[in-house]
C-alpha positions in Angstrom: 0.0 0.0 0.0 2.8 2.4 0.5 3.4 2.2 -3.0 0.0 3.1 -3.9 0.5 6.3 -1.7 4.0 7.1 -3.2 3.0 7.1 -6.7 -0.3 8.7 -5.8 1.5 11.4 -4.1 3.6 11.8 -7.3 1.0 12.3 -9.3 -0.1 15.1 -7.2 2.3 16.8 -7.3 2.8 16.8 -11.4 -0.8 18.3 -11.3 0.2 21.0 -8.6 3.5 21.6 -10.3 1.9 22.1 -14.0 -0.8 24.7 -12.7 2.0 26.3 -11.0 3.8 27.1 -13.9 3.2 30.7 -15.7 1.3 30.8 -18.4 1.0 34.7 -18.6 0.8 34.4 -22.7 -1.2 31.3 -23.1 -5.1 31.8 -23.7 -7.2 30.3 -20.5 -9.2 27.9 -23.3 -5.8 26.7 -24.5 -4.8 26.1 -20.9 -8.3 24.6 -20.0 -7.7 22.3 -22.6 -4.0 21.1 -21.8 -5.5 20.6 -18.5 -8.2 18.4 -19.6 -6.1 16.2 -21.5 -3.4 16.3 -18.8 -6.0 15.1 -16.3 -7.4 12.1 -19.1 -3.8 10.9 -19.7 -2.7 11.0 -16.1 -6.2 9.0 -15.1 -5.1 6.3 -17.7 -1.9 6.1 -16.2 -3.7 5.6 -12.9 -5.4 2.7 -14.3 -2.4 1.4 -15.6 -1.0 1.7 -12.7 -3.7 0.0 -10.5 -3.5 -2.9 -13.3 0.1 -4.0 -13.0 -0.3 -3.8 -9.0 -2.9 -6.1 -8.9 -1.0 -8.9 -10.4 1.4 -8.5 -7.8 -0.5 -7.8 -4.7 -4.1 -9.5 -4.5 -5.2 -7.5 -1.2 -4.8 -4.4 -3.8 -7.3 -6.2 -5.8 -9.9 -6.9 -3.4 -9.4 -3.9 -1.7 -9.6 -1.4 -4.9 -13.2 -1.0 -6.1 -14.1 -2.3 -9.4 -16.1 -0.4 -11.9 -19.1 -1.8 -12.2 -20.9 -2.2 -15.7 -23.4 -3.8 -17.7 -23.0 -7.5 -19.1 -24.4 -9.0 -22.4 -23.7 -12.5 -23.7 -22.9 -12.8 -27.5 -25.6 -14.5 -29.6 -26.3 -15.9 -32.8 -29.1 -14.3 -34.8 -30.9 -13.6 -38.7 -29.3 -10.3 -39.7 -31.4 -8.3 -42.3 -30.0 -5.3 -44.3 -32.2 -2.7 -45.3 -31.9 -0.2 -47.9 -34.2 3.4 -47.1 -35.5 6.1 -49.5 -38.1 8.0 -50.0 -40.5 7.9 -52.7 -44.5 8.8 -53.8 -47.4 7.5 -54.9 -47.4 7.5 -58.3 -51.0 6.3 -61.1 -50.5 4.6 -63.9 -52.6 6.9 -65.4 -51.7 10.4 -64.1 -51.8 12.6 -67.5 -51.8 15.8 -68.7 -54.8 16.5 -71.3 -52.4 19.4 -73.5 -53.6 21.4 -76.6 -52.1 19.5 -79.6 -51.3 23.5 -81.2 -51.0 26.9 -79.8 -54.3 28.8 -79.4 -56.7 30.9 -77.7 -58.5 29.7 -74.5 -61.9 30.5 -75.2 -64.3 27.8 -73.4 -63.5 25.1 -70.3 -66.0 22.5 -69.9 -64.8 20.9 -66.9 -64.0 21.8 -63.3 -61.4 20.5 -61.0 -63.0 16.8 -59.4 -65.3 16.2 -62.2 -65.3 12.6 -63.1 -64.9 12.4 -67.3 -64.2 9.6 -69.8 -61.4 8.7 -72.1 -62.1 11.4 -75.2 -64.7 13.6 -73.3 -63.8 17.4 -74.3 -62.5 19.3 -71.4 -61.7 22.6 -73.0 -61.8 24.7 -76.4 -59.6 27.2 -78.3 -60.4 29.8 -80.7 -61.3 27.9 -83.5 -62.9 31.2 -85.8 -59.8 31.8 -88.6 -59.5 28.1 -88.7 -63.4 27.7 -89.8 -63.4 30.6 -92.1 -60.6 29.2 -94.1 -62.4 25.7 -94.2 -65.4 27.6 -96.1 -63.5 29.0 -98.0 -61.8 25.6 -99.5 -65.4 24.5 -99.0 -66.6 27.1 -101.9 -63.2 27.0 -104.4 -64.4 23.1 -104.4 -67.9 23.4 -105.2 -66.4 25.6 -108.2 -63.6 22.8 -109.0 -65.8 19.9 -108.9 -68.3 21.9 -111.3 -65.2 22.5 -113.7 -63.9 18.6 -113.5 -67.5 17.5 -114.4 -67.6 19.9 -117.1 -63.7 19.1 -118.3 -64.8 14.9 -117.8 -67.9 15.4 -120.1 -65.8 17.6 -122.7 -63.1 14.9 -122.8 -65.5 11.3 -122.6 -66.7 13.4 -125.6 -63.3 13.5 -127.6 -63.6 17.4 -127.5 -61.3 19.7 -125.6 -57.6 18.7 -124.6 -56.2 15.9 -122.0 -54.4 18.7 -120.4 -57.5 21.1 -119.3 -59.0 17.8 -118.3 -56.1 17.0 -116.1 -55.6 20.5 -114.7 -59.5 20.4 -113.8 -58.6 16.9 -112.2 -55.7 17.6 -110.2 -57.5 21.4 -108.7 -60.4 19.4 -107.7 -58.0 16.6 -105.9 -55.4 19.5 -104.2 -58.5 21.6 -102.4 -59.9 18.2 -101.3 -56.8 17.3 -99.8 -56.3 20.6 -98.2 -60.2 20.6 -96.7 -58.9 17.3 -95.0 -55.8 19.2 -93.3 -58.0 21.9 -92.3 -60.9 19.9 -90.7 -58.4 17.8 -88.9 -56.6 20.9 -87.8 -60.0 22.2 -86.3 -60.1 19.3 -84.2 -57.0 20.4 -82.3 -58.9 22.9 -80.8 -60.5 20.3 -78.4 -58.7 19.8 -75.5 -59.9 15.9 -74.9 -58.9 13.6 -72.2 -57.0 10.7 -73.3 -58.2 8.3 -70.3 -61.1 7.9 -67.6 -60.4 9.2 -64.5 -60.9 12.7 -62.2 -60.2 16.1 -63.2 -56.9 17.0 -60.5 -55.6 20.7 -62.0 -57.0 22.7 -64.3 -53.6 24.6 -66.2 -55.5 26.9 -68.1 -57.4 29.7 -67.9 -60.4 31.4 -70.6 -58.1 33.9 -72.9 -54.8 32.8 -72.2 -52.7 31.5 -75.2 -51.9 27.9 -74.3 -49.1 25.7 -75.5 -48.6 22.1 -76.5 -46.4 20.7 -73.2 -46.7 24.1 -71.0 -50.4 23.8 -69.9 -53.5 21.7 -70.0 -56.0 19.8 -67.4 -55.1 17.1 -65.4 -56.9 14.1 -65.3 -56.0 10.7 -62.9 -57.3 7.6 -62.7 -56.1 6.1 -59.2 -57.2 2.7 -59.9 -54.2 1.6 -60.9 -51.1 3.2 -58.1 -47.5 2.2 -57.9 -44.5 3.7 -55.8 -41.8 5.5 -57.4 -38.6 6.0 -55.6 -35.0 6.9 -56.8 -31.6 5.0 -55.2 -28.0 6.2 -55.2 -26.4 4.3 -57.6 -23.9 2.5 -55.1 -27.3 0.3 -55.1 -27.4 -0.3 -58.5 -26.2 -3.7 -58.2 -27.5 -4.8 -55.1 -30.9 -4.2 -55.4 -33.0 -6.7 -57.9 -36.6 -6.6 -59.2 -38.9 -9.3 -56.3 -37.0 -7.9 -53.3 -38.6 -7.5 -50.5 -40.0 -3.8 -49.4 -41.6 -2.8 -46.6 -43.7 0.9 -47.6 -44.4 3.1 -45.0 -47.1 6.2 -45.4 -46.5 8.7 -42.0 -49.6 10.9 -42.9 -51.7 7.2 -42.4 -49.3 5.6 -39.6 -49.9 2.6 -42.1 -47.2 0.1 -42.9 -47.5 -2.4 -46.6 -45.1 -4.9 -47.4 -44.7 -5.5 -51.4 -42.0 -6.2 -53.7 -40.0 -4.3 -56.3 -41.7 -5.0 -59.5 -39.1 -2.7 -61.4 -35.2 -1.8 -61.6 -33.8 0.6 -63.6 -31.3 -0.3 -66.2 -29.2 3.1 -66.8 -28.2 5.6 -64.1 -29.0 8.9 -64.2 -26.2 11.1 -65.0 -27.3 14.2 -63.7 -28.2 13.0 -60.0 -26.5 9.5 -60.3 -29.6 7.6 -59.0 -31.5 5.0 -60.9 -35.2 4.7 -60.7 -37.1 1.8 -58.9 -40.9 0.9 -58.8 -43.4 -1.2 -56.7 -46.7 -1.9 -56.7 -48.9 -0.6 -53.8 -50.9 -3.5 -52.9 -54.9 -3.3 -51.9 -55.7 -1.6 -48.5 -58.8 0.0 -47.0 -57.1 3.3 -47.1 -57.2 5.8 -49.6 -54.0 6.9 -51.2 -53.8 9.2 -53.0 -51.2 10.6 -55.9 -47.7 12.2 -55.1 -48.6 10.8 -51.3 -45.1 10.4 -49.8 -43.7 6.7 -48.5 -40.8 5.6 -47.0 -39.6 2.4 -48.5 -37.2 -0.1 -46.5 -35.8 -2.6 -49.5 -34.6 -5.9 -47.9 -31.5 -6.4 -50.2 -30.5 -9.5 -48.0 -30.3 -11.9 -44.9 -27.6 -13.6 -43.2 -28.5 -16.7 -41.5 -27.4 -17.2 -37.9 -24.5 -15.0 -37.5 -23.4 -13.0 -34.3 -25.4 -9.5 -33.8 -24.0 -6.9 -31.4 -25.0 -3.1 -31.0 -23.1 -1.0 -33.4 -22.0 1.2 -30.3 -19.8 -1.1 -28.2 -17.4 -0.9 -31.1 -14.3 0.9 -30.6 -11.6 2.2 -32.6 -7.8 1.3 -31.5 -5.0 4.4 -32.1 -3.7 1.9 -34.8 -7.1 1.6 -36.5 -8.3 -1.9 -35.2 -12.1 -2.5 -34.5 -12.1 -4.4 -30.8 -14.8 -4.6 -28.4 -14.4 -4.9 -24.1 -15.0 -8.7 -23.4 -15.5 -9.7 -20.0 -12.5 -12.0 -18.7 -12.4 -14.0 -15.3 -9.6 -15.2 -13.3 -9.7 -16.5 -9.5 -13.5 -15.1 -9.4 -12.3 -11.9 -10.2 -13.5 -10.1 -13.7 -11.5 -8.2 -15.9 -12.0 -6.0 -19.3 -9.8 -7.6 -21.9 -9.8 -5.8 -25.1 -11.0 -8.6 -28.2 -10.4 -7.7 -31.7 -13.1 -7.9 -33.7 -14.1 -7.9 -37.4 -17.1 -5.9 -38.3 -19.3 -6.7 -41.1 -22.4 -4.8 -42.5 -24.6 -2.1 -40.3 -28.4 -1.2 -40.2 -30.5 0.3 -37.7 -27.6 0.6 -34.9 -26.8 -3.2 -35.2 -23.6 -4.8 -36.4 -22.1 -8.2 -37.8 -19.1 -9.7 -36.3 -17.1 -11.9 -38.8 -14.3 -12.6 -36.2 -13.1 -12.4 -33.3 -16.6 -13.4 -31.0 -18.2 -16.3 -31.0 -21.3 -17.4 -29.3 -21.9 -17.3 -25.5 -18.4 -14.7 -25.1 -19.8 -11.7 -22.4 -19.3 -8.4 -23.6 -19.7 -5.2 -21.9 -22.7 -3.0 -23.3 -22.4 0.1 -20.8 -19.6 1.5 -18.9 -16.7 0.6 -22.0 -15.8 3.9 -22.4 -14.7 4.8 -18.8 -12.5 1.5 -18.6 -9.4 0.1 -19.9 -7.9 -3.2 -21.0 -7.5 -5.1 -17.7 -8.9 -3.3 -15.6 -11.4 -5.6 -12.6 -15.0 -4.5 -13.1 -17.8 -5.6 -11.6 -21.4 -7.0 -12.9 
């Protein structure tokens, strides 16, 4: 014991004699600092200390109180990975009924929840210019047909020339062929929806000019929903179409399970993710379009391997993963530092590939204030 008192005397006196030296120029922070990490290094050495005495005298050991921690016992266990994003819900059918050509809004038919049906018109543009200059064809054709009549008489009758009676022919044909253009033209006035479903957004307003691909109404059909989701592309080749995916809606508090029914092929270059789907399976809740989920992919399982928290792991100063096993000798219990090595993480849980087996005690609480070797206590 007199040892114990010499070199904790000496210790002492480091501490008095380093805040007793001047430190007129340094910054009290800087000094607080040194002082911390003074105090941490001479505490280890303490430890150390304590350590190698109590392999030499045992009534140091029993009389030197152990720190006491918490105790786990290593176990064997299923270990699934899980990959999270976020993603929506997305129709099959989600569409955006556009004007085919630029025009004049002039008439909406529709409001925003109407139900409609695949080719019901849902709006109108300014059609007037369009159906003057189809009247006009309209009339030069009367007049051509009434000439090619007159030039096919003439020329079943051997009188007149094949050329006047081509020229009336080929008139007649050219003014036909532009009423067609026109008429069809007219009909991209209609704004029509292309599917059943219900009116969402209406883009357009009466006597604004709309564009083909900047406005128009949107119709959905949500009887046919799916989840869209984008992963980093570190993924890309660990994640396959049937994996398991757990889909998770926070405004319901409602949890599916389902399976990716799509994985993209190309990554995207821009935001280096590639684009994965599933199918959102049949529930008594409503969901809605561009509803947010949380998806949990299940890219694999390990069978029986050992499972410890993620925490206990520490990090030697020459880079080693080890964890604080629990070591007893004589009925006495000591910390003995194990080196471990770690496998994959998720959720605050970690894979040991070596280095603990099943049934080795480990210390879950109380690792960080102790050292290897030093006696602890249950």
């Amino acid at each position: 014991m007199k040892n114990v008192i010499s070199i904790t005397l000496f210790i002492l006196l480091i501490i008095v004699g380093a805040c007793k030296k001047p430190q007129t120029t340094v910054d009290p922070k800087e000094k607080l600092q040194q002082l911390k990490a003074q105090i941490q290094e001479l505490n280890t050495q303490v430890k150390q200390l304590e350590i190698e005495i109590s392999k030499t005298d045992t009534s140091f050991v029993k009389t030197s109180k152990a720190k006491k921690v918490t105790i786990d016992s290593a176990r064997k266990q299923d270990f699934k990975h899980f990959i999270e994003t976020q993603g929506i819900v997305d129709a099959a059918q989600n569409v955006l009924a556009a004007p085919q050509m630029p025009g004049l809004i002039t008439k909406i038919y529709v409001k925003e929840g109407d139900q409609v049906h695949a080719g019901q018109i849902l709006a109108q543009m300014d059609g007037a210019t369009m159906k003057q200059g189809i009247e006009e064809i309209r009339t030069a054709l009367t007049l051509a047909n009434t000439m090619f009549d007159k030039q096919k008489s003439l020329w079943e009758q051997n009188i007149g020339s094949e050329s006047q009676f081509l020229q009336a022919k080929n008139q007649k044909e050219q003014l036909e062929q532009k009423l067609k253009t026109l008429q069809s033209q007219l009909s991209m006035i209609n704004i029509k929806s292309p599917v059943n479903g219900i009116v969402d957004e209406i883009k357009v307003k009466i006597g604004e000019i709309a564009s083909p691909g900047f406005a128009g109404i949107r119709v959905v059909n949500n009887s046919n929903l799916m989840i869209k989701a984008r992963l980093s592309d570190q993924f890309a080749s660990k994640v396959k179409k049937g994996d398991k995916v757990s889909l998770y809606f926070p405004d319901l508090d409602k949890e599916l399970t389902s399976a990716l029914s799509y994985v993209g092929q190309t990554v995207n270059a821009s935001s280096r993710t590639i684009n994965v789907e599933a199918k959102l399976p049949a529930a008594k809740e409503k969901f809605i379009t561009n509803q947010i989920v949380k998806l949990k992919i299940n890219d694999g399982i390990q069978k029986s391997v050992i499972v410890v928290p993620s925490n206990v792991i520490q990090k030697s100063i020459n880079g080693e993963d080890y964890i604080l096993v629990v070591e007893n000798k004589n009925g006495i219990m000591y910390a003995k530092k194990q080196i471990i090595k770690a496998g994959q993480q998720y959720n605050g849980q970690t894979v040991i590939l070596e280095g603990l087996k099943s049934g080795d005690n480990y210390i879950t609480l109380g690792y960080t204030e102790i050292v290897d070797g030093q006696t602890i206590q249950n």
